[in-house]
C-alpha positions as CSV (number, residue, x, y, z in Angstrom):
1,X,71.7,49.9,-55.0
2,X,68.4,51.4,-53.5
3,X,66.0,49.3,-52.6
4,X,62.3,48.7,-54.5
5,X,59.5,48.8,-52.7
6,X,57.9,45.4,-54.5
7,X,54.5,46.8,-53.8
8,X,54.8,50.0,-55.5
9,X,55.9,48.1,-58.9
10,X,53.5,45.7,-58.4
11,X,50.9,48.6,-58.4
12,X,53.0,50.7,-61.5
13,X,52.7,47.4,-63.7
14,X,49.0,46.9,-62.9
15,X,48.6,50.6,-64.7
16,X,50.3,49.7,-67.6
17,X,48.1,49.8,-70.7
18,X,46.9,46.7,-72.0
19,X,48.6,47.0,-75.5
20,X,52.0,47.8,-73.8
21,X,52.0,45.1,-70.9
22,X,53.4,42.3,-73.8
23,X,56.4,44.7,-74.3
24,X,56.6,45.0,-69.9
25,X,56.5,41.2,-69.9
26,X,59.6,40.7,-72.7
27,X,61.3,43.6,-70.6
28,X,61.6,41.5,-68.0
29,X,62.0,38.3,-69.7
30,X,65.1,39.6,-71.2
31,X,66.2,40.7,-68.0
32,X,65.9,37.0,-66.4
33,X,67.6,35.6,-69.6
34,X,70.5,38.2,-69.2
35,X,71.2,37.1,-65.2
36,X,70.7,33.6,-66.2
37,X,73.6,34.0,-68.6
38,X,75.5,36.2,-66.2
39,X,75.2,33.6,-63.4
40,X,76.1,30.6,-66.1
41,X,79.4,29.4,-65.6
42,X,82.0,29.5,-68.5
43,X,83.6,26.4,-69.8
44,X,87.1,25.5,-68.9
45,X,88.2,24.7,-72.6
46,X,91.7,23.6,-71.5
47,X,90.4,21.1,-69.0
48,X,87.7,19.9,-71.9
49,X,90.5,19.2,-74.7
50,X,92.5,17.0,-71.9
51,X,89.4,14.9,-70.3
52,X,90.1,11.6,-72.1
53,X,86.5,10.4,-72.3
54,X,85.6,13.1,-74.2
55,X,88.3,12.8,-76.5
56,X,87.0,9.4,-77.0
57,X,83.9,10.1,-77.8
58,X,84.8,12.6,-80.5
59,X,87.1,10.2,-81.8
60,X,84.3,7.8,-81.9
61,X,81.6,10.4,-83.2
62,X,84.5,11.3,-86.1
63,X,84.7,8.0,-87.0
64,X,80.9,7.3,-87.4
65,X,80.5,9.6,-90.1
66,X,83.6,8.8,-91.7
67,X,82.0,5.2,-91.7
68,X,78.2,6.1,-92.8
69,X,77.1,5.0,-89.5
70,X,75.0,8.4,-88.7
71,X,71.4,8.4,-88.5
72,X,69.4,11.3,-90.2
73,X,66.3,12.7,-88.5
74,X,63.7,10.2,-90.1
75,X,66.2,7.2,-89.9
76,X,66.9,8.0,-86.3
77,X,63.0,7.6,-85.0
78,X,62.7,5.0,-87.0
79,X,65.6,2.9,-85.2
80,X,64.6,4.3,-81.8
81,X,61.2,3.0,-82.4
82,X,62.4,-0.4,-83.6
């Protein structure tokens, strides 16, 4: 990989046209998303569907709304605020 001389782009985007520097700024948005993503790790499924707690707590989530006992948006704030 060659190296970039930080100053030089510096001074490249400070020429970009006004009405193109939103497109410059999504360029490199995108690219900080896509090494984000790149550097996320992946989840170990196997190890997920054997951690007891969480298979607990699906259980338990499964049987709330077999039961009734799930809060819609509205209902929710209004118990949190009570």
């Amino acid at each position: 990989m060659m190296g970039i001389n930080r100053e030089e782009l510096k001074r490249l985007i400070d020429q970009i046209p006004e009405q193109d520097a939103l497109q410059v700024y999504d360029f490199i948005g995108y690219f900080n998303m896509k090494r984000e993503k790149d550097n996320t790790p992946s989840l170990d499924i196997s190890s997920l569907s054997k951690d007891p707690d969480l298979i607990r707590q699906v259980l338990h989530s499964r049987e709330d709304c077999e039961q009734g006992r799930v809060y819609g948006r509205e209902a929710g704030l209004e118990y949190l605020q009570a």
